[in-house]
N, C-alpha and C positions, 0 to 999 in steps of 0.2 A: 345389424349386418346388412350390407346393400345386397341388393335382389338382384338379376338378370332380367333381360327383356323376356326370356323366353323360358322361366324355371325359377323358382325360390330356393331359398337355402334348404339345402336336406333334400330335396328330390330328386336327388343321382341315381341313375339307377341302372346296376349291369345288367338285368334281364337275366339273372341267374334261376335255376325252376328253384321250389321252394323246400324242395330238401337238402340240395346246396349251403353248409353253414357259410355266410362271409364275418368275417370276422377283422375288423381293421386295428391296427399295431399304430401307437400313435403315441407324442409324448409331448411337454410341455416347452420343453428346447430341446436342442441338440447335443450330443454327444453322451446321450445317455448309454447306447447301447439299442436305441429301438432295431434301427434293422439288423443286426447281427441279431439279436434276438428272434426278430419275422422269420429271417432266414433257418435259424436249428432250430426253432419251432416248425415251422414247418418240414424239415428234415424228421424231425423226432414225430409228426405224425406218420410222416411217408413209412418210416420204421415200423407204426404199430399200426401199418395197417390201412390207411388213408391216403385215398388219390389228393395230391394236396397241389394247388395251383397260387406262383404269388404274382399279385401284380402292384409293379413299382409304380407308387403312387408320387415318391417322393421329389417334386419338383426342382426343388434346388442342390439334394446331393442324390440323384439316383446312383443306389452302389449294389442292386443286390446280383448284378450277374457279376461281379466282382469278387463278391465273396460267396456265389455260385462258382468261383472258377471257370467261366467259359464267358464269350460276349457276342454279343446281336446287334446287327444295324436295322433291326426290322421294327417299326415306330405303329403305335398303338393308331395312331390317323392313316395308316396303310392301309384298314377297313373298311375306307370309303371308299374304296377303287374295288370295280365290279369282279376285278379277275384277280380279288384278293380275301381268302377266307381266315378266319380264328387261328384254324390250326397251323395258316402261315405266319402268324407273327409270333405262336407260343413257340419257346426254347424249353428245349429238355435240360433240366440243370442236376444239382446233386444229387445221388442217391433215388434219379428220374423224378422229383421235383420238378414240374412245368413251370415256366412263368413268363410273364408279359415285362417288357421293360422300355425304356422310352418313356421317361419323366414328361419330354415337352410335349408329347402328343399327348401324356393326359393333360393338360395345362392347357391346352389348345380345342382338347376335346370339349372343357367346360363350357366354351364358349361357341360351339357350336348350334346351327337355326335349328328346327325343329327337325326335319326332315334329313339333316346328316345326323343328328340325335336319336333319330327310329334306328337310321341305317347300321350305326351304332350298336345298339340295342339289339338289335335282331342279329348280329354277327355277333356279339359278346355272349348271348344266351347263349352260346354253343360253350361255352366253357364249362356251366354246369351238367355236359356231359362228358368232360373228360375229366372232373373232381366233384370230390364229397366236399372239399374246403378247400375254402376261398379265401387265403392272408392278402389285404391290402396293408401295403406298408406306407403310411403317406408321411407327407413332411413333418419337420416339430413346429411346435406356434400357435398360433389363433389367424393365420391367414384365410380366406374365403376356402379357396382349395382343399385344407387341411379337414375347413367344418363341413364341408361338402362331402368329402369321404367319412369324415366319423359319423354326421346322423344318417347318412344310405344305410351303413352298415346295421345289421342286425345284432353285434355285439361289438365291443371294443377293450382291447387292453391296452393300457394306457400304463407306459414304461415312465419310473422318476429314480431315480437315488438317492441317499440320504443325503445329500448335500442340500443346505437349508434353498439355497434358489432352483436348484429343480425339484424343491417341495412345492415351492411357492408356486414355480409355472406349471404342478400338476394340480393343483388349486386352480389356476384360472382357465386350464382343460374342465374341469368340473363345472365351475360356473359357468361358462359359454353350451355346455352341453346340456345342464338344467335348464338356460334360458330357452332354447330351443324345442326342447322335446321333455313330454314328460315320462318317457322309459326311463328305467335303470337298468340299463345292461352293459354297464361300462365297470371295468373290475382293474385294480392293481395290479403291475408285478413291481416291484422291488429287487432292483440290480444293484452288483456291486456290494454283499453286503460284507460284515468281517463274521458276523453270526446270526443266527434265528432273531434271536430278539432285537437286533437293530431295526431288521423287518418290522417287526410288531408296533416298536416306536414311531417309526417313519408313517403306516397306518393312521397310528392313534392321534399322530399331530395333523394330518389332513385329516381325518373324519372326524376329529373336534374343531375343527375352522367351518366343515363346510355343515356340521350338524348348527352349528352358534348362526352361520350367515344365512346358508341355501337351505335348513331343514332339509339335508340330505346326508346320507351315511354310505358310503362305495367300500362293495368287499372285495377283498386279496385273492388275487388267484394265487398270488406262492412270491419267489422269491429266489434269487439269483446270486450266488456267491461268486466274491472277487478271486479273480482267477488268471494267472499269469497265461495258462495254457490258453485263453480265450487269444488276447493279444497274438500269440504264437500262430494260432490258425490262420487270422487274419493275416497275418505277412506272407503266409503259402496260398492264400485264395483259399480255403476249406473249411465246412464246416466244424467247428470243435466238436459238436458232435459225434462226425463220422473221426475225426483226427485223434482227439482223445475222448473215446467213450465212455474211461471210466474216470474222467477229473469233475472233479464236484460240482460245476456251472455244467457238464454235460448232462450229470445223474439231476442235478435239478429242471433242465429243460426237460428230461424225460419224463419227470414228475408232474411239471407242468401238462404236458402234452396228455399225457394220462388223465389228469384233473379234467382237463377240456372235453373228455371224448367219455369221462364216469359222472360227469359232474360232481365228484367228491372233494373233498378239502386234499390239496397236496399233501403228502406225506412230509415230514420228516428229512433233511438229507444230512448224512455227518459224516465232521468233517476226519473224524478218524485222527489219524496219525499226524496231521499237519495240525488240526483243532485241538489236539493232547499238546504239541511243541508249543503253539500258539498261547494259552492257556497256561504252560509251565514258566514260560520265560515273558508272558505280560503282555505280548503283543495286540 
């Protein structure tokens, strides 16, 4: 991974204080579902409880005041102007969800000297006084930018699907992230599934690639069912979350969010009456 004149890889750093969780949403390619995902996680902590702040990291598709419903022309590089603070670029999004957005200004930030880097830095610490958690949602890929936000972060979930090639690209999310650092705090989730045990499967074929190559094993935070209502939010801008609270990708974000804030193994989510039709007629 090339270097910067003025920063190595992994030493991003918002200045957030250190009870602050950040947590970066990140995936192998695209269209998995990462930011929709950022976004009703983040919703579903703001629910239970959690100032929760996102910032869009994603350089090439920033969408999350999109599917925030509301939109901002206020750009993360707006910080370096003296008669401009924090709390002027955050937007108040769903469900009072704050968040930063302006993909280029992060992209532009990277490469800034040291001293717009402090400047930076000492205006971004103010975030961790208006949240407990900190969702960055960065792009998909192994791009510089991408590995920049996932080793800053103090944890990472890393979105794939069962489809064999976003297994594959959450593989080489793993490897690029073992080559760098030797934490393990980078954890599954599993989108899109048809049932629990596809989950399982999907696990069990990356954590036998990467135990055979990298001597590393990464555990599941949970798991995401395929869900028409999800689709449906996105066309109205809203979180499925808040839109359908009780459709099964909702009740599993909730499970998820929950996991994150107990540290316990996700529950369980069923599918009920659709998993009974499902099940009867073979689907």
């Amino acid at each position: 991974m090339e270097e910067s004149t003025s920063r190595k890889v992994g030493e991003l750093d918002f200045g957030m204080a250190q009870d602050t969780r950040v947590i970066a949403v990140t995936s192998g390619k695209g269209g998995v579902g990462k930011t929709n995902l950022a976004v009703n996680l983040a919703v579903a902590l703001k629910l239970l409880g959690q100032r929760v702040m996102i910032i869009d990291a994603d350089i090439g598709m920033a969408n999350v005041n999109l599917l925030m419903g509301s939109v901002t022309n206020r750009s993360l590089l707006e910080l370096l102007r003296s008669d401009v603070e924090a709390e002027d670029v955050v937007k108040d999004g769903a469900a009072g969800v704050k968040y930063i957005s302006g993909a280029a200004g992060v992209e532009a930030a990277l490469s800034l000297n040291r001293d717009e880097q402090r400047k930076l830095h000492q205006k971004l610490g103010r975030c961790s006084e208006m949240a407990d958690i900190v969702i960055i949602d960065t792009g998909a890929g192994l791009n510089r930018n991408v590995i920049e936000f996932v080793l800053a972060a103090e944890e990472v979930l890393l979105i794939t699907t069962p489809e064999p090639t976003a297994i594959a690209d959450a593989y080489a999310v793993i490897k690029a992230y073992a080559t760098y650092t030797d934490r393990r705090d980078i954890k599954l989730v599993v989108n899109r599934i048809r049932d629990e045990e596809e989950s399982f499967e999907v696990v069990a074929k990356i954590n036998q690639t990467t135990k055979n190559f990298l001597d590393v094993t990464v555990d599941c935070l949970g798991y995401i069912y395929e869900d028409k209502a999800v689709l449906d939010a996105v066309h109205k801008q809203e979180p499925f979350v808040l839109a359908r609270p009780n459709c099964a990708a909702s009740r599993c974000v909730m499970e998820l969010a929950d996991s994150l804030l107990s540290g316990e193994k996700m529950n369980s989510v069923s599918l009920g009456w659709r998993g009974f039709l499902e099940r009867l007629f073979g689907y």
